[in-house]
N, C-alpha and C positions, 0 to 999 in steps of 0.2 A: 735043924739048921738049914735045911736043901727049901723049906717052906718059908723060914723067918726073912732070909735073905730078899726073894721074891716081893714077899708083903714091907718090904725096909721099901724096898726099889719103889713098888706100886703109890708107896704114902710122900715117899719126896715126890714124883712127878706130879700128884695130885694136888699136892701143896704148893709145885708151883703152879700148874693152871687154876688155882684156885685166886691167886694173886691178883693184884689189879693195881695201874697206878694213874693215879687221879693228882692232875694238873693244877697247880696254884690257884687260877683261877676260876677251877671248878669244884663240884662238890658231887659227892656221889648220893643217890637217894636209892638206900638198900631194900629189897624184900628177902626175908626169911620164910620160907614156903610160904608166900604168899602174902605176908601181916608184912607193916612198916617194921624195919629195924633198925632207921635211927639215918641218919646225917654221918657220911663217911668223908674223907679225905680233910686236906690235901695228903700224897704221899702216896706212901705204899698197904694196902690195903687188902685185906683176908677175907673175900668171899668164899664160901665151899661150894664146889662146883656142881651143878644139880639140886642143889638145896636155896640156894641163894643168887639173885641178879641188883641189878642198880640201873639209875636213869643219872645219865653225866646232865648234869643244870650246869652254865655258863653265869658268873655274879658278874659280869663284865656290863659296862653301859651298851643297850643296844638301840642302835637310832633306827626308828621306825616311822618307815615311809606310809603316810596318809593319804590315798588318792584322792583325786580332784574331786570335789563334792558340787553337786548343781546347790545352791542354795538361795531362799528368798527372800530379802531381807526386809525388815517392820517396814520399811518404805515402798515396797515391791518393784524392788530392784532382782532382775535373775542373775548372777553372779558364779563362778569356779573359782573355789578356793582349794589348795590346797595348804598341808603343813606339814611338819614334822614331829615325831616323839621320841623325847628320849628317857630311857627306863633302865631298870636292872635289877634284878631277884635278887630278894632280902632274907628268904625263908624259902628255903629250895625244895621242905616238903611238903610246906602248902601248895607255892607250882606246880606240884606233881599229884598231888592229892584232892585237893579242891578244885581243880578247872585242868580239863583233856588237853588242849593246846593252849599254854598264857599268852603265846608271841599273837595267835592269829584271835583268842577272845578280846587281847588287848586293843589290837586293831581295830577288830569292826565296833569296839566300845568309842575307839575316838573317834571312829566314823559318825558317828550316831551322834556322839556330844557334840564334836562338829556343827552337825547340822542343826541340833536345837539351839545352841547357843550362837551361833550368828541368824539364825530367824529371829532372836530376839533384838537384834543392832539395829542402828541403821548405816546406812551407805558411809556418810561423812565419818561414823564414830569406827567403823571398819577399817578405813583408811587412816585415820589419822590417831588414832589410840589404840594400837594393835598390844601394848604393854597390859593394858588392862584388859583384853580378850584375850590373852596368852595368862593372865593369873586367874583366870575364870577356868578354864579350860583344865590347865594345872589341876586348880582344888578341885574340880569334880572328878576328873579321869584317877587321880589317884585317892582321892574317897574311894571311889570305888571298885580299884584293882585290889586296896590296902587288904582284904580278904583274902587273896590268891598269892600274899607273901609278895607284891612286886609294888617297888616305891619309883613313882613318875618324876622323875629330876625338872624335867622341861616341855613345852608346847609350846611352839613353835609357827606361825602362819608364814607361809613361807610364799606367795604368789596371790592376788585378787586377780583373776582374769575377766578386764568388765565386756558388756558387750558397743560395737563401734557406735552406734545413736549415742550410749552416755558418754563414751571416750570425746565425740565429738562435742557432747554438751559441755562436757565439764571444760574444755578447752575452751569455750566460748565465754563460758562464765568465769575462766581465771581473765581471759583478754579486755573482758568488759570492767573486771575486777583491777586491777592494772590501767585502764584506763581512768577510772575514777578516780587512783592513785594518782595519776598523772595530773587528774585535773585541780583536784586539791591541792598538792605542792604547787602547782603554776598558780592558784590564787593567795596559797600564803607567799610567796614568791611578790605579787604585784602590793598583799598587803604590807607584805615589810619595806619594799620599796617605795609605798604611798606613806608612811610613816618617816622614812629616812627622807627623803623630799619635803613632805609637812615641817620637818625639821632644819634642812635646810634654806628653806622659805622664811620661819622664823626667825635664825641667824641673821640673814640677808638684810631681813624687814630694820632688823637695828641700826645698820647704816645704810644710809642711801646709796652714799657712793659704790659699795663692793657689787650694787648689779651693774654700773660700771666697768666697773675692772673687768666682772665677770664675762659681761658681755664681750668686753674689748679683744678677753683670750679666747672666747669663742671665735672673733674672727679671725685670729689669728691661726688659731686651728684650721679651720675652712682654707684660708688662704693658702695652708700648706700642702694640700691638694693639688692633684695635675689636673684641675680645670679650666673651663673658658669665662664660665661664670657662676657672679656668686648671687646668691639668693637668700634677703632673709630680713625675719621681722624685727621693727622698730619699737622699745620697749617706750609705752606711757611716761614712763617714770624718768625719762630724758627730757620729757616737754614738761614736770611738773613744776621745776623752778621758774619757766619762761608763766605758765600759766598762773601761777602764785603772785609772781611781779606786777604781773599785767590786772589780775584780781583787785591788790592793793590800791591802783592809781585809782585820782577821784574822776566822775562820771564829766565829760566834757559837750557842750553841744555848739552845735556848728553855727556861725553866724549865717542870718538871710533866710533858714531853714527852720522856723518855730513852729510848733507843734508836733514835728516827728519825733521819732521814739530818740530817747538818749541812747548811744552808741559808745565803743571803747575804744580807743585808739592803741595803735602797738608803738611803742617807740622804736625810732631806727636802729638805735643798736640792737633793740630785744630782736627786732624784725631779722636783722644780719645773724647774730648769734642761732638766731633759729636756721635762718637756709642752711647757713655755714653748718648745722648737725646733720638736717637732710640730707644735704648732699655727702656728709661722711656715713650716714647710712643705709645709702644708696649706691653707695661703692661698687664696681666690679676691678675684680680682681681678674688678670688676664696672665697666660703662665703659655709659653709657645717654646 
């Protein structure tokens, strides 16, 4: 009894440092002298002490920082990219078994993909379709983690750092880009406007009168300005009826005067009718 007691006592304390407890969302990766013995936790967990240890693997997503890569791109542009990865152990005894460190071979594996796979882009496709350099990226880095138990959720490019010569180009060529913009809308601008006009011309051409009217609210306009004077052209098509009249009458020749050329005569009224426009559209309008 004086020995049994002793060896009771020895076997509970051993059994508790034998103990272990492993966290939700970890897992334990056991050896038995030595050999794999299997995938432990969560919970409370029975190592024998001296016979047995574990490696805690974390299944948690961990985002993994990419450092800034010099890279060259199919354009031969030099360039700093960096990105982001994010991951998480699927098979926590392959992580432990098949590759010494998965966090830091993971690493320098996107380093590397990194770098081959944007030497294949070019500048414009970098910039502007990073969706499809981020699922490239994706499938290979996790092709080729899928061995060491670790599944790549995401790739991430997170920063192009260009150098200041193309920062300044490319600013030149959005401004000149923009420009061109600017000058095509200004000529669909005068085209639609030389259409709306061709249009309105037509209108007009129907009745004679309305470039009358037209013209009359034009002066009207002007007149309601604060000026001294007014200035402006006399439309043909005010003198067409006087010219039409005067067309009409028959050719007259002058007594005493035979053999000169036939002439036209204006009659007085056409004659009057006519100053009497002249001089309304010769107007000034005076405003004090």
């Amino acid at each position: 009894m004086e020995l049994l007691f002793p060896l009771l006592v020895a076997a509970v304390a051993y059994s508790f440092i034998s103990l272990r407890v492993v966290r939700q969302y970890e897992r334990g990766v056991a050896f038995f002298l030595g050999r794999y013995w299997g995938t432990k936790g969560p919970g409370l967990v029975f190592l024998p002490a001296g016979f047995a240890s574990q490696k805690r693997v974390s299944l948690r997503i961990v985002a993994l920082d990419i450092p800034p890569q010099d890279v060259i791109t199919r354009d031969n542009v030099s360039v700093k990219v960096n990105a982001v990865l994010y991951m998480r152990v699927t098979e926590p005894g392959k992580a432990i078994l098949e590759i010494e460190d998965y966090l830091y071979a993971t690493s320098q594996l996107a380093q590397t993909t990194l770098r081959s796979v944007l030497g294949e882009v070019e500048l414009d496709e970098l910039l502007s379709d990073r969706e499809k350099i981020n699922a490239v990226l994706k499938k290979i880095i996790d092709m080729r983690t899928e061995a060491w138990g670790i599944e790549v959720s995401a790739v991430e490019v997170k920063d192009v750092d260009l150098p200041d010569q193309m920062k300044r180009a490319m600013a030149r060529q959005a401004e000149a880009e923009r420009e061109r913009r600017a000058k095509v809308i200004a000529a669909q601008g005068e085209l639609q406007a030389s259409q709306t006009l061709a249009e309105a011309a037509r209108t007009l051409a129907t009745e004679p009168s309305a470039i009358q009217l037209r013209y009359l609210q034009t002066v009207t306009e002007i007149a309601a300005e604060n000026n001294s004077t007014t200035i402006f052209p006399i439309p043909i098509e005010l003198f067409r009826p006087f010219l039409q009249a005067h067309a009409s009458r028959p050719e007259a020749v002058p007594s005493g005067e035979e053999g000169e050329a036939p002439g036209k005569a204006l009659p007085a009224a056409d004659l009057s009718n006519l100053m009497s426009t002249l001089r309304l559209g010769a107007a000034r309008t005076s405003k004090e």
